[in-house]
N, CA, C and O of each residue as an XYZ file, in Angstrom:
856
protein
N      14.069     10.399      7.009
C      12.877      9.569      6.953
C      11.705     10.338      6.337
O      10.982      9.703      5.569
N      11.354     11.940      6.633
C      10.713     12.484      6.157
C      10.422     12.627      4.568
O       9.305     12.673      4.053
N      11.619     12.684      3.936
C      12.250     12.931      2.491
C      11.490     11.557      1.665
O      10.917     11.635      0.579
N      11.627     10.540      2.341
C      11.140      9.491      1.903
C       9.951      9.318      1.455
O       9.629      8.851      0.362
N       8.918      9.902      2.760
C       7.756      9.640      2.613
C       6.930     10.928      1.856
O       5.738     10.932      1.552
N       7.832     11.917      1.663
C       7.661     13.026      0.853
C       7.444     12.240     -0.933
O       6.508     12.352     -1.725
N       8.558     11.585     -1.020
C       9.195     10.899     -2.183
C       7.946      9.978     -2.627
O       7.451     10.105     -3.746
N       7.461      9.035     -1.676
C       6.444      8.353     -1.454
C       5.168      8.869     -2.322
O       4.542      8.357     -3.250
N       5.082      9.780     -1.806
C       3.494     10.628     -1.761
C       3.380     11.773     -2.987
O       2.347     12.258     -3.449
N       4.651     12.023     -3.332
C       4.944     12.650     -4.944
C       4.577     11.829     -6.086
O       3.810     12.206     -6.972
N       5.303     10.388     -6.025
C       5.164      9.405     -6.900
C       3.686      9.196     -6.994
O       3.214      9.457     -8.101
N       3.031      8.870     -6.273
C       1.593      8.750     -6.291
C       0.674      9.786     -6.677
O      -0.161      9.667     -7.574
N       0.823     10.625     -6.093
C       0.016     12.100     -6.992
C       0.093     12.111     -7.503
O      -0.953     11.972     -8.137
N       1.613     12.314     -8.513
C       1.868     12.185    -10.070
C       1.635     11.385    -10.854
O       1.434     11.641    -12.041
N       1.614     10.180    -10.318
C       0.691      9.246    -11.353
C      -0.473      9.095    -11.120
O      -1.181      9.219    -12.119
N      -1.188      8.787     -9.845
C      -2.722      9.033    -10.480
C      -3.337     10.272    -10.577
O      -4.555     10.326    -10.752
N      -2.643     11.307    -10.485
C      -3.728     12.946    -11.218
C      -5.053     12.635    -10.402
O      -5.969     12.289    -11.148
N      -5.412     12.675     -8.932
C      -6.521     12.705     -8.667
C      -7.849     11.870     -9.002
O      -8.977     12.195     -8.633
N      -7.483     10.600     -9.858
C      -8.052     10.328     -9.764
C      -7.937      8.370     -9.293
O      -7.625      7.354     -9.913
N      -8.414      8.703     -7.802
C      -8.313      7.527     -6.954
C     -10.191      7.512     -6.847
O     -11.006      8.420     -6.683
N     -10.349      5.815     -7.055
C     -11.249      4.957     -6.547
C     -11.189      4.484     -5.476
O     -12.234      4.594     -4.834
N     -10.488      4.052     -5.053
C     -10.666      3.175     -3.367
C      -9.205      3.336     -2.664
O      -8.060      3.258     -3.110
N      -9.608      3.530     -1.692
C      -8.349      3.520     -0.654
C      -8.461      2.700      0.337
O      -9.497      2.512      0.975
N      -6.809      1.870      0.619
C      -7.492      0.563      1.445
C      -6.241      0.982      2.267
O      -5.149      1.325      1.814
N      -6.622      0.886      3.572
C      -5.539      1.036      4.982
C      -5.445     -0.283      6.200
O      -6.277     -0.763      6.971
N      -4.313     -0.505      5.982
C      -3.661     -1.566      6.917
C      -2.576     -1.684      7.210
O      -1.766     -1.306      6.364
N      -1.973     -2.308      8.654
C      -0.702     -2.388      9.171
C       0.371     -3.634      8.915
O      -0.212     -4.714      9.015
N       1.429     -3.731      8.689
C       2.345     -4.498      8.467
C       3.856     -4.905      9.459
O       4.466     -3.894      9.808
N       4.246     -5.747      9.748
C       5.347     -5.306     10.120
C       6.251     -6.083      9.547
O       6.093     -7.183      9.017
N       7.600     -5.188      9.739
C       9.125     -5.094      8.939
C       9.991     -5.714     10.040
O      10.027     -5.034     11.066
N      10.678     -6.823     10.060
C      11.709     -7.533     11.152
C      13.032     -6.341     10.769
O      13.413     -5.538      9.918
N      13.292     -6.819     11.839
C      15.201     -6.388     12.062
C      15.993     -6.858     12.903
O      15.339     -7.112     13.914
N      17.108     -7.129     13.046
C      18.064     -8.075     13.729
C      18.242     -7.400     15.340
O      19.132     -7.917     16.015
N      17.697     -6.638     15.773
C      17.899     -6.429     17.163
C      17.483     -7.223     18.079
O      16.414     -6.701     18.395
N      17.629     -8.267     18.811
C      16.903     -9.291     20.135
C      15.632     -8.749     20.865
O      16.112     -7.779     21.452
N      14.607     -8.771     21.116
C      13.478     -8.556     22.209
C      12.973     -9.609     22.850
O      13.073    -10.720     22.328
N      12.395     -9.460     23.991
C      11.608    -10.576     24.389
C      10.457    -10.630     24.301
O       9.736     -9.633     24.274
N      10.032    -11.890     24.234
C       8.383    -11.959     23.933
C       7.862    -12.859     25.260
O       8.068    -14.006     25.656
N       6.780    -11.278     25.903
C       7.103    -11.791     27.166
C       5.491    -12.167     27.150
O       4.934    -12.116     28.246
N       4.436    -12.658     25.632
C       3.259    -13.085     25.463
C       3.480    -14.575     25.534
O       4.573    -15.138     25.592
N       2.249    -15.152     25.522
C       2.815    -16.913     24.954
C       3.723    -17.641     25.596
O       4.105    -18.528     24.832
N       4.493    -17.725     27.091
C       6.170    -17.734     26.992
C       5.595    -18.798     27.585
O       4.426    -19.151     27.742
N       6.963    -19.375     27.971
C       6.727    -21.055     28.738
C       7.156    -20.520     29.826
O       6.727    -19.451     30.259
N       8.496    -21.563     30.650
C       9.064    -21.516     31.647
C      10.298    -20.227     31.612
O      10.786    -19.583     32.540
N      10.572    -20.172     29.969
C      11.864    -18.966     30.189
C      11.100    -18.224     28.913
O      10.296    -18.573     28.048
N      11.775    -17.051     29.266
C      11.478    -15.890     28.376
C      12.027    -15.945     27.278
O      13.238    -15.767     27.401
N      11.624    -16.152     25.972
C      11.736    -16.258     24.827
C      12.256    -14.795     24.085
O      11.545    -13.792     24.016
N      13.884    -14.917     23.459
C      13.974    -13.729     22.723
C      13.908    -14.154     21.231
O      14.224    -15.224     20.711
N      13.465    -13.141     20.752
C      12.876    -12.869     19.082
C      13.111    -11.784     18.607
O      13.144    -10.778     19.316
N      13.360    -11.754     17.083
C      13.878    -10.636     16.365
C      12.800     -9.559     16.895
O      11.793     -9.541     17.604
N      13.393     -8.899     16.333
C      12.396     -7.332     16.827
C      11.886     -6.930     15.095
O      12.347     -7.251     13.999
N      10.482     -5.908     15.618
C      10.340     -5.443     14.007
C       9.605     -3.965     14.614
O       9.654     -3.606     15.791
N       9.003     -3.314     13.623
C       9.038     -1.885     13.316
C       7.294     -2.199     12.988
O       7.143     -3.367     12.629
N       6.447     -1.685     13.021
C       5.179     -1.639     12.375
C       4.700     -0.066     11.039
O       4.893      1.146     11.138
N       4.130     -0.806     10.072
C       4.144      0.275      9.271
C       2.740      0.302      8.645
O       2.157     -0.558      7.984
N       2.318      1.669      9.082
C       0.805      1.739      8.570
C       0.322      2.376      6.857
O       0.565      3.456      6.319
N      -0.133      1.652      6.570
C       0.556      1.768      4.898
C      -1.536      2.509      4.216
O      -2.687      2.141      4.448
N      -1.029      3.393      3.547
C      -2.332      3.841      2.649
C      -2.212      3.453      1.357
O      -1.273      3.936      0.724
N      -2.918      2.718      0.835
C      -2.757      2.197     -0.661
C      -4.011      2.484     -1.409
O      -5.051      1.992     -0.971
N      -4.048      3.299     -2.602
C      -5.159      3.607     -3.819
C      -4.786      3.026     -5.277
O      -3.807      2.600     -5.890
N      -6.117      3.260     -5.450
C      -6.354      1.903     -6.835
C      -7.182      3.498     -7.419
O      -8.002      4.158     -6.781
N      -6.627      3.790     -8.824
C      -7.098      4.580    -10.062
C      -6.845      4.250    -11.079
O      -7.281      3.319    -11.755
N      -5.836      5.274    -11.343
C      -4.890      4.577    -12.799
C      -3.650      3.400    -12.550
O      -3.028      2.635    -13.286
N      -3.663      3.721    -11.023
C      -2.364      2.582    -10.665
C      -2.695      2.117    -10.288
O      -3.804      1.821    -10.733
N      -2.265      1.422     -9.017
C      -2.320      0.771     -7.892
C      -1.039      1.474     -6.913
O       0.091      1.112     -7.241
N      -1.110      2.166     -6.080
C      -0.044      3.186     -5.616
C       0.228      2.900     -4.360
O      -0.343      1.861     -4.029
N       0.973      3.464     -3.356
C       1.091      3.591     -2.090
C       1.463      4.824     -1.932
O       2.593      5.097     -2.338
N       0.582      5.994     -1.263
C       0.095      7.309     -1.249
C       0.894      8.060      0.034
O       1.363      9.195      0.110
N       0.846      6.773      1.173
C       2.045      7.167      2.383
C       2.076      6.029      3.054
O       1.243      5.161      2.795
N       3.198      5.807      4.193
C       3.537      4.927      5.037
C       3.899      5.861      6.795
O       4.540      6.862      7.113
N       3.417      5.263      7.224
C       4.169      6.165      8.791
C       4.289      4.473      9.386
O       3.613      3.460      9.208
N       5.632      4.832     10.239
C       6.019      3.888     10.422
C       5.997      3.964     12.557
O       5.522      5.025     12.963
N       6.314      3.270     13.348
C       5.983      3.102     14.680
C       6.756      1.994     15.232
O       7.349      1.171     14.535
N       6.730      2.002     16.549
C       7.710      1.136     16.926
C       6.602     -0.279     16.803
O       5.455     -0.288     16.356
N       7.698     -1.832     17.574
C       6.704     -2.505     17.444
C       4.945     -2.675     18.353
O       4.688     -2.104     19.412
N       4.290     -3.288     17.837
C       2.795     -3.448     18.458
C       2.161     -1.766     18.469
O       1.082     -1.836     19.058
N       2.385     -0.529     18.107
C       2.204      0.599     17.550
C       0.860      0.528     17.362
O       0.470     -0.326     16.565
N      -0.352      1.572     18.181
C      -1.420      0.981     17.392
C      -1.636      1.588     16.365
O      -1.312      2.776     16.357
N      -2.154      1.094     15.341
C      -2.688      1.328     13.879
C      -3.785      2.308     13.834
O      -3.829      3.083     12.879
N      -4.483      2.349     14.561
C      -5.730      3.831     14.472
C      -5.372      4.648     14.558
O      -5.693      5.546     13.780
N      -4.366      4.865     15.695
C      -3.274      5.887     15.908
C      -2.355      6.468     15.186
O      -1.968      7.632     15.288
N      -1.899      5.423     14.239
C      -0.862      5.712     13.575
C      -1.709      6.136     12.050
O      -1.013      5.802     11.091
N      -2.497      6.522     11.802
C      -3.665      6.723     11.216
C      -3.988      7.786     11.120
O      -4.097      8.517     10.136
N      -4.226      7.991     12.519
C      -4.531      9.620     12.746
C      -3.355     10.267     12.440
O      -3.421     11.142     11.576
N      -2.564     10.093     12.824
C      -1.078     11.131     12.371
C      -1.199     11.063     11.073
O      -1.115     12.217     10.653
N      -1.394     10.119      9.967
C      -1.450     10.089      8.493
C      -2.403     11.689      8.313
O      -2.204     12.723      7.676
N      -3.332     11.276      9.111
C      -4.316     12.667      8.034
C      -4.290     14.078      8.862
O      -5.098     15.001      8.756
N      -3.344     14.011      9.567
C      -2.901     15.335     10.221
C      -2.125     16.198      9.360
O      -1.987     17.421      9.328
N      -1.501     14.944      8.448
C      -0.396     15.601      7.337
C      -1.017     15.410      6.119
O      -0.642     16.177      5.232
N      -1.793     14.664      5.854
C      -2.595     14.830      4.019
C      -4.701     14.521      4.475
O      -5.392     14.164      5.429
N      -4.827     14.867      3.356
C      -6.170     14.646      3.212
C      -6.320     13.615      1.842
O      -5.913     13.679      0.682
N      -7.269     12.463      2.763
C      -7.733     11.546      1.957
C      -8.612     11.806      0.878
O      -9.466     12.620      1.228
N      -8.782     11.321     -0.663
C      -9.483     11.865     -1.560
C      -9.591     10.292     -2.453
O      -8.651      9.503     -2.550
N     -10.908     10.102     -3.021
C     -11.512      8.865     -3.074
C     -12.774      8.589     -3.058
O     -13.284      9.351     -2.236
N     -13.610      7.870     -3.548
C     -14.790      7.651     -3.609
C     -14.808      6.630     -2.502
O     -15.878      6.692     -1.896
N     -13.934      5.649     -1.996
C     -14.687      4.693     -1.065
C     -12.852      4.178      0.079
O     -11.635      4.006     -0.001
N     -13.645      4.177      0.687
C     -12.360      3.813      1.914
C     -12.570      2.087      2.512
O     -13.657      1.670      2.912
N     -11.634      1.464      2.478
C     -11.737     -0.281      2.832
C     -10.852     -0.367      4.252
O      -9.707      0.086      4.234
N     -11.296     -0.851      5.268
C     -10.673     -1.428      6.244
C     -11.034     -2.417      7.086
O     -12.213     -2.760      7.176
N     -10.011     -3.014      7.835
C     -10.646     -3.688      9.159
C     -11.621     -3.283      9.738
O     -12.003     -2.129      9.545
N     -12.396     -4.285     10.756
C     -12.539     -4.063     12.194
C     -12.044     -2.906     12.840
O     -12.624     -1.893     13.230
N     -11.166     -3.162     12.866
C      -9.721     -2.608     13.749
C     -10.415     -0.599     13.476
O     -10.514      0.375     14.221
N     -10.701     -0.855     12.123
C     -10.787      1.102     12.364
C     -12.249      1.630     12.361
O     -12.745      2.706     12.027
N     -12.808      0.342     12.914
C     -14.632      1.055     13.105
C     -14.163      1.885     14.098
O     -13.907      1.353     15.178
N     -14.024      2.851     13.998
C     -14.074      4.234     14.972
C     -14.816      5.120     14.458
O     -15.012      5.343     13.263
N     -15.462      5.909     15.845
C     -16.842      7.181     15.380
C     -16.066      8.115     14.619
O     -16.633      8.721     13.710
N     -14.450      8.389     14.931
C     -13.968      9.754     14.565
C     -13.506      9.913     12.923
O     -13.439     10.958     12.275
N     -13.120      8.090     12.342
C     -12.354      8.054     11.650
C     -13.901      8.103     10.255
O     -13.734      8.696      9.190
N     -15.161      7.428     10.572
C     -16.368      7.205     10.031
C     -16.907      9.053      9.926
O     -17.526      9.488      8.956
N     -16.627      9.644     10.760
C     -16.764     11.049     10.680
C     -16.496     11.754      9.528
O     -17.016     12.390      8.612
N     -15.227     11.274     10.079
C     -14.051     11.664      8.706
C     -14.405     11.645      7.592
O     -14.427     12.581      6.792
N     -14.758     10.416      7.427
C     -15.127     10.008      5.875
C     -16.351     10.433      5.399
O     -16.589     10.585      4.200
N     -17.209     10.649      6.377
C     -18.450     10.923      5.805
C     -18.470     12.680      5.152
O     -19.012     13.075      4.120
N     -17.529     13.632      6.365
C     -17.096     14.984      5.565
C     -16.693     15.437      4.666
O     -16.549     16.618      4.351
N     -16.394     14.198      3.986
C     -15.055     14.257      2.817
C     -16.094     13.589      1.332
O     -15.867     13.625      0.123
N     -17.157     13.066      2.062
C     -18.128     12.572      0.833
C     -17.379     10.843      0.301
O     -17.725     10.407     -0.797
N     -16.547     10.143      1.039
C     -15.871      9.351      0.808
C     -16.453      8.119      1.265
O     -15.973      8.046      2.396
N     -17.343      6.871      1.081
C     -17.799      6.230      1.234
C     -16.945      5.049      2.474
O     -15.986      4.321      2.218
N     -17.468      5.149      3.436
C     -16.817      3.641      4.290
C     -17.655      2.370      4.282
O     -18.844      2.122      4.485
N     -16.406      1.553      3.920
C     -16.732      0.499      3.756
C     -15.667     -0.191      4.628
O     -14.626     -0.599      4.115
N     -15.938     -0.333      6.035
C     -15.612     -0.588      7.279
C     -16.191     -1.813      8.149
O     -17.185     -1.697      8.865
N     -15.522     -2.885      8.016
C     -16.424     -3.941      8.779
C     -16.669     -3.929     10.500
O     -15.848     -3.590     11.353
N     -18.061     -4.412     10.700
C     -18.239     -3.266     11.867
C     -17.696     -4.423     13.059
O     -17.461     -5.597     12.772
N     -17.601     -4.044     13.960
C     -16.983     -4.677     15.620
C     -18.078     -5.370     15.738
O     -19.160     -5.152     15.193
N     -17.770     -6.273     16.508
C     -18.965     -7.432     16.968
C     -19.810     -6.745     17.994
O     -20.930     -7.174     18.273
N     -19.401     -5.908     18.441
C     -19.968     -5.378     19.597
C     -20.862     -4.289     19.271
O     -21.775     -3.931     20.015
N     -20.501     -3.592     17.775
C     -21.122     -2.724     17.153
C     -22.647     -2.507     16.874
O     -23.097     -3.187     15.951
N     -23.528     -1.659     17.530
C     -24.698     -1.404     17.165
C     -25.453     -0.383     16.482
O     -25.441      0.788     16.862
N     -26.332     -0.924     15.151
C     -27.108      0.228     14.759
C     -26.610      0.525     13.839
O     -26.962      1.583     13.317
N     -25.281     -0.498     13.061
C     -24.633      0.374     11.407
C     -24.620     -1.297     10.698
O     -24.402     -2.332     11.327
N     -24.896     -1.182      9.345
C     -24.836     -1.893      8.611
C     -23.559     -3.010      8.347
O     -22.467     -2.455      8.230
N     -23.545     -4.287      8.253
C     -22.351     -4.525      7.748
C     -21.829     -4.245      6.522
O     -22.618     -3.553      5.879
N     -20.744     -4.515      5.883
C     -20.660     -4.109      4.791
C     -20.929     -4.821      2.948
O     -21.346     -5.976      3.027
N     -20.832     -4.540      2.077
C     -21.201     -5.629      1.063
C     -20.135     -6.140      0.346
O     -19.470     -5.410     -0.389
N     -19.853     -7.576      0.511
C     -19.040     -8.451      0.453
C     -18.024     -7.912     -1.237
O     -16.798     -7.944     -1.341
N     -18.811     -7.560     -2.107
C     -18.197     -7.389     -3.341
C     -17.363     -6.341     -3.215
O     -16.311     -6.460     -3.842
N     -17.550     -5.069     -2.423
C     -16.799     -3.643     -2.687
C     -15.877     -4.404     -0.992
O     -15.277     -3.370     -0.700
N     -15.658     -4.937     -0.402
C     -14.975     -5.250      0.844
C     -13.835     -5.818      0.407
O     -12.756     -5.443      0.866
N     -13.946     -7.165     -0.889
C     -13.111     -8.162     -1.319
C     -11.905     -7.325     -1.513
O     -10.811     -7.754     -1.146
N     -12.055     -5.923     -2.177
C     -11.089     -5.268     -2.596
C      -9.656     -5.210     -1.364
O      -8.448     -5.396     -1.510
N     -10.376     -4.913     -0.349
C      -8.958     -4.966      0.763
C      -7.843     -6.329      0.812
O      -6.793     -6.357      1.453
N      -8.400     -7.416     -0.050
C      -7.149     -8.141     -0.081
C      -5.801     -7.730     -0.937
O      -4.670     -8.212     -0.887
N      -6.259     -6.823     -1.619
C      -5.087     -6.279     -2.290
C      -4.398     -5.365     -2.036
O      -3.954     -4.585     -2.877
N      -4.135     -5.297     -0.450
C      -3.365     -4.871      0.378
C      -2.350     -6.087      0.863
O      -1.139     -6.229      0.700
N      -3.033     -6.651      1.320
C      -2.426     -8.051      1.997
C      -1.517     -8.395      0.456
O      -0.290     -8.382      0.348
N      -2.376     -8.649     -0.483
C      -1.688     -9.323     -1.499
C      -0.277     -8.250     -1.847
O       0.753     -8.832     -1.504
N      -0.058     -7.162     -2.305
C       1.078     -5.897     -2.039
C       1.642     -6.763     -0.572
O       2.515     -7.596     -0.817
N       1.410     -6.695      0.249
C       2.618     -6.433      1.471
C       2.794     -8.004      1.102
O       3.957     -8.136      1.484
N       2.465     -9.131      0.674
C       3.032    -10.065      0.350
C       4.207    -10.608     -0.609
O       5.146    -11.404     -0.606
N       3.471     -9.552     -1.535
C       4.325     -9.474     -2.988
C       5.985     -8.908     -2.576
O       7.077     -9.375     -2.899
N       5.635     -7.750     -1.758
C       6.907     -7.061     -1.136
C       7.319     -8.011     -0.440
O       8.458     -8.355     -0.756
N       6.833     -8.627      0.444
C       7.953     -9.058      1.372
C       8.410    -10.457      0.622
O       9.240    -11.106      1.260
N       8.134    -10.821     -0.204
C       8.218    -12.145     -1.279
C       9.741    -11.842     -1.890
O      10.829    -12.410     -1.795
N       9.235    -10.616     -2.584
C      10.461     -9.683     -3.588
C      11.719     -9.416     -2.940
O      12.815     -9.887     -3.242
N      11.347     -8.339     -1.710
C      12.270     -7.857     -1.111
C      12.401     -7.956      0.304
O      13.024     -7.010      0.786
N      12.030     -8.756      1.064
C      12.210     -9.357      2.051
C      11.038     -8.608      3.281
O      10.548     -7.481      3.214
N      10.875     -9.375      4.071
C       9.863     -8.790      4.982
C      10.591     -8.436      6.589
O      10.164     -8.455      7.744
N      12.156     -8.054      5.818
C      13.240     -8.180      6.927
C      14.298     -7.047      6.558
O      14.452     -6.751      5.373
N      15.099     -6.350      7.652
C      15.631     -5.421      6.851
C      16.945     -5.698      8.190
O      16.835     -5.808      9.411
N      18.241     -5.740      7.192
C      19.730     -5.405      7.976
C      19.934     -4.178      8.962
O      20.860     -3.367      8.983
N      19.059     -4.247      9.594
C      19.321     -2.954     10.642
C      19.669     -3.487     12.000
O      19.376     -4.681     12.057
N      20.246     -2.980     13.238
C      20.495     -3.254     14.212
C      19.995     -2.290     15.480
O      20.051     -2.489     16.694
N      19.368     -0.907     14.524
C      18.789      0.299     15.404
C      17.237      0.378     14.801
O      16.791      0.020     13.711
N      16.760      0.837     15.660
C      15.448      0.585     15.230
C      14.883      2.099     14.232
O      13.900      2.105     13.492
N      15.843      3.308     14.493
C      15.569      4.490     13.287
C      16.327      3.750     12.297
O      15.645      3.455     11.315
N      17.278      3.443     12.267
C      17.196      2.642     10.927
C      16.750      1.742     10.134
O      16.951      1.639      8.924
N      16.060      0.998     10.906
C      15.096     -0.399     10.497
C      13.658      0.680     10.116
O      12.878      0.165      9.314
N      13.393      1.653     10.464
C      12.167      2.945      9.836
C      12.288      2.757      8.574
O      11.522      2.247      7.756
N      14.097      3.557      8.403
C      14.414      4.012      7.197
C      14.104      3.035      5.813
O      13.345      3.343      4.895
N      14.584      2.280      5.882
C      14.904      1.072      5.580
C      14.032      0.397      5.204
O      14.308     -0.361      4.275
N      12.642      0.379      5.748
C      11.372     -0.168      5.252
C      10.482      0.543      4.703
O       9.444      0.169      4.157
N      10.944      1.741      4.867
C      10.403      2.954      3.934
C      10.660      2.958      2.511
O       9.922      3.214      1.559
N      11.975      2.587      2.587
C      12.985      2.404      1.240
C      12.037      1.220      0.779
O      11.972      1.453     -0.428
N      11.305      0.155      0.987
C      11.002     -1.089      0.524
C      10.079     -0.163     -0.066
O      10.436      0.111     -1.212
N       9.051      0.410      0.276
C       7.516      0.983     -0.200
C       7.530      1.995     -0.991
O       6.478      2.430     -1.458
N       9.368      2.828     -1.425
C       9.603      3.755     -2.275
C       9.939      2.829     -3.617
O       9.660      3.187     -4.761
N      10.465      1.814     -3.336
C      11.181      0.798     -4.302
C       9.813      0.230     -5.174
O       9.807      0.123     -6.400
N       8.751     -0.083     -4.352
C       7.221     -0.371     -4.897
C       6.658      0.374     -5.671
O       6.320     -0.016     -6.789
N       6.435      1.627     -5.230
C       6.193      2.917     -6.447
C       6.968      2.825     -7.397
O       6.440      2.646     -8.494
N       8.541      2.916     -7.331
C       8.724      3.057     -8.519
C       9.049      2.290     -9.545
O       9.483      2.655    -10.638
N       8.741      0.785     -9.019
C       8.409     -0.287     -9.613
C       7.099      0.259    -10.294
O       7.192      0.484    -11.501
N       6.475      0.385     -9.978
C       5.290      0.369    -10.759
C       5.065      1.774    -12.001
O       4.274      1.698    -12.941
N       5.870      2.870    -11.743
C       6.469      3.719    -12.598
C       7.161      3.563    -13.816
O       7.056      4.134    -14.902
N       8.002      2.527    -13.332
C       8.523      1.805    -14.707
C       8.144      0.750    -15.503
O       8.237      0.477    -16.700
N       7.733      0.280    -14.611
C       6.607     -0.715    -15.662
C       6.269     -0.060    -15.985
O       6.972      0.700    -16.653
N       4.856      0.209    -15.777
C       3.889      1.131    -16.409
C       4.393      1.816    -17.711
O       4.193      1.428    -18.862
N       5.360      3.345    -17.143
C       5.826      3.623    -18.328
C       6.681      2.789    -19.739
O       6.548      2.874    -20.960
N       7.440      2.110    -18.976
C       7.944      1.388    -20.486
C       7.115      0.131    -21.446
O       7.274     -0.362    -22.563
N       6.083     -0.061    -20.206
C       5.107     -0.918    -20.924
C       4.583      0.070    -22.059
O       5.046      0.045    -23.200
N       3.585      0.936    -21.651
C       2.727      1.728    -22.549
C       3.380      2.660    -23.679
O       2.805      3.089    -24.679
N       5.108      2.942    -23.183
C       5.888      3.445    -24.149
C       5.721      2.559    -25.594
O       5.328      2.946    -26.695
N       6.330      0.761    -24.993
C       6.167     -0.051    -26.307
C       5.261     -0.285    -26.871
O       5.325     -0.687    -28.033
N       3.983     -0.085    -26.150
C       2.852     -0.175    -26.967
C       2.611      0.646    -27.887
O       2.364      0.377    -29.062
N       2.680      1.791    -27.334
C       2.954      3.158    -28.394
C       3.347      2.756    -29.345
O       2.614      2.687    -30.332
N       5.161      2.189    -29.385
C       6.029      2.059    -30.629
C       5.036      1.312    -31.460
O       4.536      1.707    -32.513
N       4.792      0.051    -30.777
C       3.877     -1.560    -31.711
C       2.689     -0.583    -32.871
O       2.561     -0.870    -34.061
N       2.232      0.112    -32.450
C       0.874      1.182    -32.785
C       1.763      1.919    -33.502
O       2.127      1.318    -34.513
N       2.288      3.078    -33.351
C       3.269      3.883    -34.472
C       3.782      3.099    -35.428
O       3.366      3.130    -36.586
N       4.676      2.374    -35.048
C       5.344      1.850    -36.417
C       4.722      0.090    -37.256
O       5.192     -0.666    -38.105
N       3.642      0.113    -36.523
C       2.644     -1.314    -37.184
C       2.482     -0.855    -38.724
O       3.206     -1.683    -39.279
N       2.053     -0.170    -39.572
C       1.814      0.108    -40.837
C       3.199     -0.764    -41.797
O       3.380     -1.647    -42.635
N       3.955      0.280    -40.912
C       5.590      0.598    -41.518
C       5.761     -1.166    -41.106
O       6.386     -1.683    -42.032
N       5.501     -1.935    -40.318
C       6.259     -2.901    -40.284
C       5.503     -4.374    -41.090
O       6.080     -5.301    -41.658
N       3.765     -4.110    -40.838
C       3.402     -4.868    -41.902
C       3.821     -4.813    -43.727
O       3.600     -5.703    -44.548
N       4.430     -3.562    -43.948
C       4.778     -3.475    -44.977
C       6.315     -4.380    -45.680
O       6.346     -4.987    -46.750
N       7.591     -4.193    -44.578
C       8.400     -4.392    -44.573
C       8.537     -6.064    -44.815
O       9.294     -6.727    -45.525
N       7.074     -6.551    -43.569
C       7.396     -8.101    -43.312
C       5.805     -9.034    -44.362
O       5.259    -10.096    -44.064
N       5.495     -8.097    -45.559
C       4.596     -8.483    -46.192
C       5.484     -9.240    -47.843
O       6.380     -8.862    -48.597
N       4.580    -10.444    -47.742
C       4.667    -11.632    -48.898
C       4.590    -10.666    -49.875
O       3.753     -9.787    -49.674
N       5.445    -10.580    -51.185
C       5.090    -10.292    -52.215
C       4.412    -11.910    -52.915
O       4.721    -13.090    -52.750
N       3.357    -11.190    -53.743
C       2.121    -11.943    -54.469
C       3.349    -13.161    -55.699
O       4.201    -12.727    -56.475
N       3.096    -14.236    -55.526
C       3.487    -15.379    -56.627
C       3.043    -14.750    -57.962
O       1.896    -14.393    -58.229
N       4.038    -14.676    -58.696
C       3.306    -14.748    -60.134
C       3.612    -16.126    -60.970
O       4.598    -16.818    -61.223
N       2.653    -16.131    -61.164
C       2.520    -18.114    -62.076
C       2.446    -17.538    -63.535
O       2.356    -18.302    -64.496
């Protein structure tokens, strides 16, 4: 599982070279075929339901659009938490950070402010004495939601596992499959553009009218 998110976090360095604009953090979760009960909401009998995995996902916008790391948790896992373990193992780098509610925390606003990294954090209702945030640089966090949609659209928002370290693995694999989706695009896009640009001279020549003579 480690290897993965190693794999993860290579792909992303290497393509954006340091230079990230915004980093947007939010939680997701990944189903898997194991039974649980859902002992919220219930009626008269206890309701069983697939089980899922929660995965706290860091996503930056530079030259790409990337996913930088994932740590993954069992289900209902909290997300601040699973957060903090993220930057125990990397340091965030970025001009501006996007999140929920959910991560107005003093420690995580700390954070950001040491790092020279702008938060743009919508504050708790209960919150006093900090600004809300401005609607134009905030909008950006839907393109998180929009990614974990796209994924689970593509490649399912469900994974064939029956153990829950494997249902980890497994949804890790979805967010390695995303990078390097976007690796190959990218590259073979801008490869052909290249070609179109190199050999344009050579090909207006080839596919040019010779002049009528009357």
């Amino acid at each position: 599982m480690r290897v993965i998110q190693i794999l993860i976090k290579f792909i992303h360095d290497y393509m954006q070279r340091g230079c990230v604009q915004t980093i947007i953090v939010d939680g997701t979760g990944i189903g898997f075929r194991k039974k649980t009960n859902l002992n919220w909401m219930r009626g008269t009998q206890v309701r069983k339901v697939k089980d899922h995995i929660r995965c706290e996902v860091v996503l930056t916008k530079g030259r790409y659009k990337l996913v930088q790391y994932v740590e993954v948790g069992r289900r209902y896992a909290s997300e601040i938490k699973m957060l903090r373990k993220i930057l125990d193992k990397m340091e965030l780098i970025g001009r501006r950070f996007l999140a929920d509610r959910l991560y107005d925390v003093l420690w995580l606003r700390d954070y950001l402010e040491g790092r020279g990294i702008k938060s743009v954090i919508r504050v708790r209702r209960d919150g006093v004495g900090r600004e809300e945030v401005v609607w134009e640089e905030y909008k950006e966090r839907n393109e998180i939601e929009g990614m974990f949609g796209n994924l689970k659209g593509k490649l399912s928002g469900y994974v064939a596992a029956y153990r829950e370290d494997m249902a980890m693995v497994l949804a890790l694999v979805k967010f390695l499959a995303y990078n390097m989706y976007v690796v190959y695009f990218c590259r073979f896009s801008w490869l052909g553009f290249g070609l179109c640009i190199y050999y344009y001279p050579s090909l207006t020549r080839i596919f040019e009218t010779a002049p009528y003579d009357s």
